[in-house]
C-alpha positions in Angstrom: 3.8 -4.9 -20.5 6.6 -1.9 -19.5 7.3 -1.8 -23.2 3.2 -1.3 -23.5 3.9 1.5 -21.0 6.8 3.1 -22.3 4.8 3.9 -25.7 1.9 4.8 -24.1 3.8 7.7 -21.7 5.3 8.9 -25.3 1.8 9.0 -26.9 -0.2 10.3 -23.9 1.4 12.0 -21.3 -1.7 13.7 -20.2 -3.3 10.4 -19.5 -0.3 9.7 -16.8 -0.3 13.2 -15.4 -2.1 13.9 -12.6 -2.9 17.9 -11.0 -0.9 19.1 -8.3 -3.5 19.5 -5.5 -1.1 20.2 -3.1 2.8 20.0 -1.6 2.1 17.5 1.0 4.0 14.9 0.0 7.0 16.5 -1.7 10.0 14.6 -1.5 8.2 11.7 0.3 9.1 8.3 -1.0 5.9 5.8 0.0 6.5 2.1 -0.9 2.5 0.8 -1.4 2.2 -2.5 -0.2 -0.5 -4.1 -2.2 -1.7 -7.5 -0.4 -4.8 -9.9 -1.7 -8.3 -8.5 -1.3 -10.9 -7.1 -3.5 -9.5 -3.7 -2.0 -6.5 -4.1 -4.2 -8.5 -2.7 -7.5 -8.9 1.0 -4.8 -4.9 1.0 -4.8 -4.8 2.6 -8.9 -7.0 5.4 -7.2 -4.8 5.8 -3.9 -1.4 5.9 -5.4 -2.7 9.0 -8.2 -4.2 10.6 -5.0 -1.1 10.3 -3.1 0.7 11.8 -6.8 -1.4 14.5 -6.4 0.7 15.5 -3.1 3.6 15.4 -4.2 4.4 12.2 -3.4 6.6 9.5 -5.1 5.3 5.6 -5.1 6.9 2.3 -5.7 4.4 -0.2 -5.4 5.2 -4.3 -3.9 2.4 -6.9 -5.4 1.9 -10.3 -3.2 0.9 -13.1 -5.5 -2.8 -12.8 -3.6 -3.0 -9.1 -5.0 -1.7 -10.1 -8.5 -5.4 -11.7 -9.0 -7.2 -8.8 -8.4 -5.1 -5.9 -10.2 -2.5 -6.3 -12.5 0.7 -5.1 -12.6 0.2 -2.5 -15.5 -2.4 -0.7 -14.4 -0.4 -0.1 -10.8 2.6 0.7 -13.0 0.1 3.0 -14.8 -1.0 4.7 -11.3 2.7 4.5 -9.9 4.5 5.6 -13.0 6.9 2.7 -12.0 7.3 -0.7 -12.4 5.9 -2.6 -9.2 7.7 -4.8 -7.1 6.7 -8.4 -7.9 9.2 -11.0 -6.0 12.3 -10.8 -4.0 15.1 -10.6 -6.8 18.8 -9.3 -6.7 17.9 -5.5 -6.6 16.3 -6.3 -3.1 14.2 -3.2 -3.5 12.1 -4.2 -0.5 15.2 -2.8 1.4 15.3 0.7 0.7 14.5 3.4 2.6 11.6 4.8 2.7 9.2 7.9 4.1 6.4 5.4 4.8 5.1 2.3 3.5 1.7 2.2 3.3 -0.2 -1.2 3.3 -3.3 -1.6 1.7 -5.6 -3.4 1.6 -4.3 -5.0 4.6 -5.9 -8.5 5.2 -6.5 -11.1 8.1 -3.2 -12.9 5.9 -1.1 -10.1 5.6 -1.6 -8.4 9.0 -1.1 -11.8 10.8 1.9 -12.5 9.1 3.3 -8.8 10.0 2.6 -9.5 13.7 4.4 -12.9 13.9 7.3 -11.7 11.5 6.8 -13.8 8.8 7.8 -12.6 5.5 7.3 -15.2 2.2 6.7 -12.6 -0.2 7.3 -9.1 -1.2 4.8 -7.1 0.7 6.1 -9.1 4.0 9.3 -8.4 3.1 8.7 -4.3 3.1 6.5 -4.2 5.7 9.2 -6.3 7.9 11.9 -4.1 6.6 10.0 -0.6 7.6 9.7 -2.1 11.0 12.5 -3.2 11.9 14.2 -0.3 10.7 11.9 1.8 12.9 10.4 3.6 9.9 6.8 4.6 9.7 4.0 1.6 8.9 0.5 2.7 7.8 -2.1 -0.3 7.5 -5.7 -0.3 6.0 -7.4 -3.1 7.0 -10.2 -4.6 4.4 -12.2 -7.7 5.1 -15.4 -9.1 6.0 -17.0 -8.9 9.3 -16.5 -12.2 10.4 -12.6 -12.2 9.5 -12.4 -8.4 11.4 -13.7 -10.1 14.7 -11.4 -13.1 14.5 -9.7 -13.6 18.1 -6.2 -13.4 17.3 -6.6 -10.0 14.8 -6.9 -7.8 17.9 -3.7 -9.0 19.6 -1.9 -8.8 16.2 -3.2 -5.5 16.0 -2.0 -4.5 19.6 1.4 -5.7 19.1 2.2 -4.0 15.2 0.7 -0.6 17.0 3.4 -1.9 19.8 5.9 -1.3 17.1 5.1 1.9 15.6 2.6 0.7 13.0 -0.5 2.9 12.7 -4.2 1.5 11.7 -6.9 3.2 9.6 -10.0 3.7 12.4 -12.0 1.3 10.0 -15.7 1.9 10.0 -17.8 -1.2 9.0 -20.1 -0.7 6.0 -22.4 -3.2 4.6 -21.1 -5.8 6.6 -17.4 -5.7 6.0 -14.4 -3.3 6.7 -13.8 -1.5 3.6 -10.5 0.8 2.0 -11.8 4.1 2.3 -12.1 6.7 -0.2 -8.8 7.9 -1.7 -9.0 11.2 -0.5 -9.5 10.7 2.9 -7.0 8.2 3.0 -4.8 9.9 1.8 -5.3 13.1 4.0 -5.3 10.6 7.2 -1.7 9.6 5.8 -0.6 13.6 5.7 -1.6 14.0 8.6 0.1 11.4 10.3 3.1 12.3 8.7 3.4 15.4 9.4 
């Protein structure tokens, strides 16, 4: 697939490119967390948006997310080869501006809030935190899953340690990633 990529950014830059909307993001280095969850196929859209900022991407894939969006097209979005599992580089350990989780499921934001980490995306989110560094998580899933009793204290206790949630809205009955402009506008704002 990356050799799929590499020929494709020879014979169509323009296709990769993206226009400069703004300077928002310059020299920001965002790791997108991509967890399991129809809201994975939004991520292609977010990460060009955030690229139109400024900003500079390296995306983590659970195995959950891997069935909804494939690693090329985030690759495609990214302009870098996505995280898949834990490997010698340990690239879940570098430092970054923000790391940005989305979509960020019942699974996923459970596991945050009782420090579990099996793959990837735990691993980077559980790095970020407990180096202090900035968290950003956007919620998807269906109504019943959003008003499960544990999900609010998990909630409580990642906002306990620095983490910032999207103010979800529902629509047609489940909590859905927003649009990739306003998304990514909340996420300048909150880093600035």
């Amino acid at each position: 697939m990356a050799k799929k990529l590499k020929k494709l950014k020879k014979s169509h830059p323009k296709d990769l490119s993206v226009d400069l909307l703004s300077k928002a993001l310059a020299g920001k280095k965002i790791a997108l967390a991509i967890s399991g969850g129809i809201g994975a196929t939004e991520t292609v859209k977010i990460a060009r948006e955030i690229r139109r900022h400024g900003g500079s991407l390296r995306a983590f894939l659970s195995p959950e997310a891997r069935k909804f969006i494939t690693p090329l097209s985030v690759e495609w979005a990214t302009l870098e080869k996505p995280v898949l599992k834990a490997g010698p580089k340990v690239e879940y350990l570098e430092t970054f501006d923000a790391v940005l989780v989305c979509p960020a499921t019942l699974h996923t934001l459970a596991k945050s809030a009782l420090a579990l980490a099996q793959n990837v995306v735990d691993l980077v989110i559980a790095n970020q935190l407990g180096s202090g560094g900035a968290v950003f998580m956007v919620p998807a899933m269906n109504q019943q899953l959003w008003q499960h009793p544990a999900l609010e204290s998990h909630l409580e206790k990642l906002k306990t340690w620095g983490a910032q949630i999207y103010p979800m809205e529902e629509e047609e009955g489940r909590i859905k990633v927003p649009e990739a402009k306003a998304l990514v506008q909340w996420l300048i704002k909150e880093l600035r």
